[in-house]
Wavefront OBJ file of the C-alpha trace (Angstrom):
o trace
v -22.740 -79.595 52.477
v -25.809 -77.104 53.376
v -28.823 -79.232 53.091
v -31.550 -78.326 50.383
v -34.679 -76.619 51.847
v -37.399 -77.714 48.775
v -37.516 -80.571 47.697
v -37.749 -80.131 43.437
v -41.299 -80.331 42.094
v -42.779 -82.683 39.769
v -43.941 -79.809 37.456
v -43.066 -79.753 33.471
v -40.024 -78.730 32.826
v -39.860 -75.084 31.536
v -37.668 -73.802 28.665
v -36.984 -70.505 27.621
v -34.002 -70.245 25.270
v -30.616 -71.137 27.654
v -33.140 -71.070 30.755
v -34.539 -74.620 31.314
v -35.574 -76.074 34.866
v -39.222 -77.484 37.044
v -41.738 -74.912 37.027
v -42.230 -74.304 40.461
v -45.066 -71.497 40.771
v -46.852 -68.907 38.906
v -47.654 -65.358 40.086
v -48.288 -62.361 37.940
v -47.923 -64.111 34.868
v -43.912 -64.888 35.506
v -43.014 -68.274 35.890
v -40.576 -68.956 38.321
v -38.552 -72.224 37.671
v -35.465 -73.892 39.259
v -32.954 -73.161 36.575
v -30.723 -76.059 36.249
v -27.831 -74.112 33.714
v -27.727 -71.330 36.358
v -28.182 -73.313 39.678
v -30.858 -71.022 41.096
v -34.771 -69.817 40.987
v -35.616 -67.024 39.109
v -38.567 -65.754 37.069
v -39.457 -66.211 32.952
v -39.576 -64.443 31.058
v -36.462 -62.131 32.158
v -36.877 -58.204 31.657
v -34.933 -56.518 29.305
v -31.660 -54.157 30.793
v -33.315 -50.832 29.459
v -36.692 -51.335 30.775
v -34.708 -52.601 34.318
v -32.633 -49.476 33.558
v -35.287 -47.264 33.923
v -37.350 -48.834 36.510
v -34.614 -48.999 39.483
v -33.578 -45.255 38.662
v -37.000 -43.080 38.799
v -40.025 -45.399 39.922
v -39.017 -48.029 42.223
v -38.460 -45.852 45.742
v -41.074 -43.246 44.377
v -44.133 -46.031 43.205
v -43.091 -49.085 45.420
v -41.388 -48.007 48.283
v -42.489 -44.396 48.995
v -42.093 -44.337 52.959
v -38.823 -46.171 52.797
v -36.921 -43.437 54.249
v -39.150 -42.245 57.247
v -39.084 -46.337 57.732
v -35.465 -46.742 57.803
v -34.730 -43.498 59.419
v -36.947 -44.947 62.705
v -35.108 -48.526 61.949
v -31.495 -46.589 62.305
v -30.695 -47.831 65.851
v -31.484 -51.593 64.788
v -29.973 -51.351 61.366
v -26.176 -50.274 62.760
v -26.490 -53.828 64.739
v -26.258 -56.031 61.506
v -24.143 -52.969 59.437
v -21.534 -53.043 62.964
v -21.414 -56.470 62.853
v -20.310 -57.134 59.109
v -17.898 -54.121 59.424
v -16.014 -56.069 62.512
v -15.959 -59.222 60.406
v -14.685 -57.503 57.620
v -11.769 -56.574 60.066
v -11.054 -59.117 61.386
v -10.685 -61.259 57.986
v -8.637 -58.201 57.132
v -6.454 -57.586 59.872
v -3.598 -57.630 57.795
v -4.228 -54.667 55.786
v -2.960 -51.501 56.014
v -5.346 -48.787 56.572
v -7.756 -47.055 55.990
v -9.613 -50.019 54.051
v -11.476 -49.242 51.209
v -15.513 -51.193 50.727
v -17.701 -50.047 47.686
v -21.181 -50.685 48.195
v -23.089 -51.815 45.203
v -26.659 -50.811 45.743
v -26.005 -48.941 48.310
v -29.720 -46.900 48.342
v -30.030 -44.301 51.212
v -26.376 -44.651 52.188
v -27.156 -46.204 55.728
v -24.112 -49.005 55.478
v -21.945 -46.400 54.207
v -22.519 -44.116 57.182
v -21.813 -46.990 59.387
v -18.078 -47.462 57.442
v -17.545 -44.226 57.451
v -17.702 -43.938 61.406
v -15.333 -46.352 62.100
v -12.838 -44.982 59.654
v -13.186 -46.701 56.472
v -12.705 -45.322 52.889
v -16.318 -45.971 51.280
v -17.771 -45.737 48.118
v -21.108 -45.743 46.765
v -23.022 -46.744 43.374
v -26.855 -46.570 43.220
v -29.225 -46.398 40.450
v -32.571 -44.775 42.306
v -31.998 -41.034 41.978
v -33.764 -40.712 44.847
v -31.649 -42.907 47.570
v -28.536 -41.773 45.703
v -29.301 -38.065 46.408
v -30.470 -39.241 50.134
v -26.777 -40.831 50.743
v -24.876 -37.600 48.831
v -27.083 -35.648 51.133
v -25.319 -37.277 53.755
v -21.905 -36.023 52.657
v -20.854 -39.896 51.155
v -19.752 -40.684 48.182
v -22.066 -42.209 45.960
v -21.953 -42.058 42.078
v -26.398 -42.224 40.884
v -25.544 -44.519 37.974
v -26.027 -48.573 37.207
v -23.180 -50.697 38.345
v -22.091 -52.664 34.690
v -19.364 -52.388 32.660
v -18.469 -49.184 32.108
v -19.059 -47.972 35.744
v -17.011 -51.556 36.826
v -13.729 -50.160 34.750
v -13.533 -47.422 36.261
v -13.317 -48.282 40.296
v -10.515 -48.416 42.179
v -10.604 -52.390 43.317
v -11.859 -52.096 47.450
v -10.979 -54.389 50.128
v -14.657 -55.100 50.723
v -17.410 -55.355 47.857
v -20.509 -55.011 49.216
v -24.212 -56.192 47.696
v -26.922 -56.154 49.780
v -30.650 -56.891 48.566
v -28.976 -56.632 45.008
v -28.917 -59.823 43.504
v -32.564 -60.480 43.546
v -33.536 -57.277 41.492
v -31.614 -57.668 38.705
v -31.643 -60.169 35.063
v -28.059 -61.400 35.338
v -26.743 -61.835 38.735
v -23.939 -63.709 37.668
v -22.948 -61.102 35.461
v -23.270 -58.801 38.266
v -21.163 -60.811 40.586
v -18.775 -61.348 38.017
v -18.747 -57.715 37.642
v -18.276 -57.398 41.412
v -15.762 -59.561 41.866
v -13.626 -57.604 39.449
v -13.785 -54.854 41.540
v -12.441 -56.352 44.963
v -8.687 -56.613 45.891
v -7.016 -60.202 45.262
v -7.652 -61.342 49.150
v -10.260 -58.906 49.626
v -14.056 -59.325 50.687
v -17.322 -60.091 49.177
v -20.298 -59.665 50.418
v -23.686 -60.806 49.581
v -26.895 -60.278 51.178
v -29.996 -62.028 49.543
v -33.580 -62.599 50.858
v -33.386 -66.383 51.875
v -36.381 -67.220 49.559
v -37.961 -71.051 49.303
v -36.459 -71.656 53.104
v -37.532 -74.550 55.524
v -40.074 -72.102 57.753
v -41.094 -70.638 54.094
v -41.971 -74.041 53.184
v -44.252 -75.056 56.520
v -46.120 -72.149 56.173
v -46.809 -72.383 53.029
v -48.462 -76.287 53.616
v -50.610 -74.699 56.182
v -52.265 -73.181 53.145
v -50.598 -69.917 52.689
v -49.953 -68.535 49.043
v -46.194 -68.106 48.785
v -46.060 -64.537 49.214
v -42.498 -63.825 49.276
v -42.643 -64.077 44.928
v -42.935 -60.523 44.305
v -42.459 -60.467 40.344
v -41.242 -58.205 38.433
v -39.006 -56.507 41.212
v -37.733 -59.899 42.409
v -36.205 -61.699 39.536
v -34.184 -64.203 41.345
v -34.560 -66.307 44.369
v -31.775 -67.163 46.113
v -30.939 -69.261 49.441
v -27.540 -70.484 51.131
v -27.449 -73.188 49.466
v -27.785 -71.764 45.836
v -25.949 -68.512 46.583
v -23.065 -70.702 48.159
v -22.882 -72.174 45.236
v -22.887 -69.547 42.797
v -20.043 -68.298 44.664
v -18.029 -71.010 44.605
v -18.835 -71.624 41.086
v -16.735 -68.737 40.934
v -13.787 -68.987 42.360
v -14.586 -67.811 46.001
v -13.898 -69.140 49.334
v -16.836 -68.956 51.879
v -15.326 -67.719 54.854
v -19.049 -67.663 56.723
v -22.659 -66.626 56.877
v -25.306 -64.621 58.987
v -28.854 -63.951 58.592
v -31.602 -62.004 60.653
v -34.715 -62.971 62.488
v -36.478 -65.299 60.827
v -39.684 -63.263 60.592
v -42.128 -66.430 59.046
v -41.863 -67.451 63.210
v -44.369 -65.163 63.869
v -46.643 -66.716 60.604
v -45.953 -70.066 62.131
v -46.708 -68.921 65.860
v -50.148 -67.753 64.117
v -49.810 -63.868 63.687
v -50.433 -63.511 60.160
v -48.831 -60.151 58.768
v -48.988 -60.993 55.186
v -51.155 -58.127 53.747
v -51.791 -56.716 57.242
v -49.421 -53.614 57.338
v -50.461 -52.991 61.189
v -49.754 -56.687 62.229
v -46.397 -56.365 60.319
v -45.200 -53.415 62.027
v -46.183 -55.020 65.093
v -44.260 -57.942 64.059
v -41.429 -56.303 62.555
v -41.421 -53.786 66.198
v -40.669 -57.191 67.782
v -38.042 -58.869 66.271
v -35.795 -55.260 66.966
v -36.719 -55.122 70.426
v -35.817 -59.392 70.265
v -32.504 -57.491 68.873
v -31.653 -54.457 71.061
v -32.130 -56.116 74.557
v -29.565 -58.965 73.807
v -27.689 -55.608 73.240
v -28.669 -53.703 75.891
v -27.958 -56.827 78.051
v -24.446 -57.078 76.509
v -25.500 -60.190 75.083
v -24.245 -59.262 71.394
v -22.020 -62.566 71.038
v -25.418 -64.162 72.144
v -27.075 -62.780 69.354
v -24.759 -63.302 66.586
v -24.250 -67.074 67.659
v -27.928 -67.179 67.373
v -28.230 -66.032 63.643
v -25.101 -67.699 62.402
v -26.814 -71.371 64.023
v -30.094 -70.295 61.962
v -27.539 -69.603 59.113
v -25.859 -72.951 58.875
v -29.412 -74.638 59.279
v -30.513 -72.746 56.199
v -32.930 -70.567 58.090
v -33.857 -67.094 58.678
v -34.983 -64.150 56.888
v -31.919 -63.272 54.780
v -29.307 -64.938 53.229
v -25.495 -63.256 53.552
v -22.861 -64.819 52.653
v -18.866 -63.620 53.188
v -16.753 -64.564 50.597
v -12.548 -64.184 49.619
v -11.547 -63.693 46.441
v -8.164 -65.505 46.102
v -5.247 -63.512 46.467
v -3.978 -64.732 43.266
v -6.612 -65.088 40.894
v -6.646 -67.083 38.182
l 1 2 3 4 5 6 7 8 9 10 11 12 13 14 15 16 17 18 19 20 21 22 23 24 25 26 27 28 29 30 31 32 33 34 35 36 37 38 39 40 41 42 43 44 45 46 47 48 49 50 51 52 53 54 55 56 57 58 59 60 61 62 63 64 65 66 67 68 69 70 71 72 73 74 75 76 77 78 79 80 81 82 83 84 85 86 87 88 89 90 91 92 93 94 95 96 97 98 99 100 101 102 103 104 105 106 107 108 109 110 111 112 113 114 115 116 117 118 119 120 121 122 123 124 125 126 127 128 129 130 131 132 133 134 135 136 137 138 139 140 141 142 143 144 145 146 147 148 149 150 151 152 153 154 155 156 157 158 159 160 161 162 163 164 165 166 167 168 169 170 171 172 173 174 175 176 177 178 179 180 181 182 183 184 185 186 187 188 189 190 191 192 193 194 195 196 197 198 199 200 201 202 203 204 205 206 207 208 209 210 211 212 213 214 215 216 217 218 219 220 221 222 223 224 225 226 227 228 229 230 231 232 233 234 235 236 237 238 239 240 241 242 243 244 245 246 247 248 249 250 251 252 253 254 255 256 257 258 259 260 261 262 263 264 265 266 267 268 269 270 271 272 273 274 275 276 277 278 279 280 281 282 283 284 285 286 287 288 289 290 291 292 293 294 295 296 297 298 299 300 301 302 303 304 305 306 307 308 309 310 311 312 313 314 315 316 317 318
């Protein structure tokens, strides 16, 4: 059993009709309380689905994240590290399976782990609200339906081998819904995977008692805040098998180590310019085993920046 990274606060508890658990912190007016009934953080009062609805298709990549293309575009190089490295674990779990394998990517935005299926031969499928990174990944020649993922888009997908949601979970008022919805959609034996920022973590928590504001609670467009431990959880609340876990550089190193980026966009490219050069020489070396051993021991310690977490959905489902 993962150990916990916070220990629970002493706060009032905080009740908001099923939602009831310790207050931990307050930013932006949102409360953001350990949820006992759903087993992880997440923000009160919860947005409505229309006014989410509208948010994620026309304003969040134009108002919040305007240069997130030119960003990821010069990020490319890095990015196909972590993309190449699920895709061969997704492989290998499904080695049995005739091909081509099928994933669907749930949030897919520009398209950029599509691309990386698509190269080595997978059948791939995209949904993605933001009209914006939905038209970037069609641009691309993939195919990507611009709607939300929820009921009526969940009935009508082919169930893939691999169901992918990465940075998803956190953005949206129901994630167990979601997953439910998700797990629908994947093969009996197939794949899911879940990506998460790994929010409330041990480094998290030592920065933060040297006197830094918690600054990864970014209310309203983070709802939820998940870790190993509580997205392990969820998942085997529902019916999954953890089959294992990875993570990325744990980027509150370079807080600890006393180069404070928080606010300082030139100190966090620096930063952020550093932990993918940490990444491509272990590659260049060909010293990628050395690097994934590396994030998957900062995975089972509970540490690093995200959370992912591999899943298999029974092959006969109750």
């Amino acid at each position: 059993m993962r150990a916990a990274t916070a220990a629970r606060t002493r706060e009032p508890i905080v009740r908001d009709g099923e939602h009831h658990g310790p207050l931990l912190d307050e930013v932006k007016g949102y409360k953001i309380i350990d949820c006992e009934p759903c087993g992880f953080r997440h923000v009160l009062p919860l947005p409505k689905p229309d006014a989410l609805k509208a948010a994620y298709s026309q304003a969040y990549y134009r108002d919040e994240k305007p240069n997130y293309l030119a960003r990821a575009r010069d990020d490319a190089d890095w990015s196909k590290l972590a993309w190449n490295d699920r895709l061969t674990l997704f492989e290998e779990l499904l080695a049995g399976e005739r091909k081509p394998l099928h994933v669907l990517d749930i949030g897919c935005g520009p398209g950029w782990f599509l691309s990386a299926a698509v190269a080595r031969g997978w059948q791939a499928r995209g949904i993605e609200p933001s009209e914006q990174a939905a038209a970037h990944a069609q641009s691309l020649g993939l195919n990507v339906a611009n709607v939300m993922f929820d009921e009526t888009t969940a009935a009508c997908v082919q169930p893939a081998h691999v169901v992918h949601l990465n940075n998803m979970l956190e953005h949206v008022a129901d994630p167990i819904a979601l997953l439910q919805l998700a797990i629908g959609a994947t093969r009996p034996g197939g794949i899911v995977c879940v990506g998460v920022p790994n929010d409330y973590n041990g480094f998290q928590q030592a920065v933060r008692r040297n006197g830094e504001e918690p600054w990864w609670l970014v209310p309203p467009h983070h709802l939820n805040y998940l870790n190993f431990t509580s997205l392990e959880d969820l998942l085997g609340r529902l019916d999954l098998e953890i089959v294992d876990t990875m993570t990325s550089f744990p980027m509150e190193l370079f807080l600890l180590m006393g180069e404070n980026y928080v606010g300082n966009d030139t100190v966090g490219k620096d930063c952020h310019a550093r932990r993918k050069r940490f990444d491509l020489s272990l590659e260049k070396a060909g010293m990628g085993d050395t690097r994934r051993k590396f994030y998957r021991a900062l995975a089972n310690a509970g540490l690093g920046r995200e959370a992912i977490v591999i899943a298999r959905k029974p092959k006969f489902a109750r």
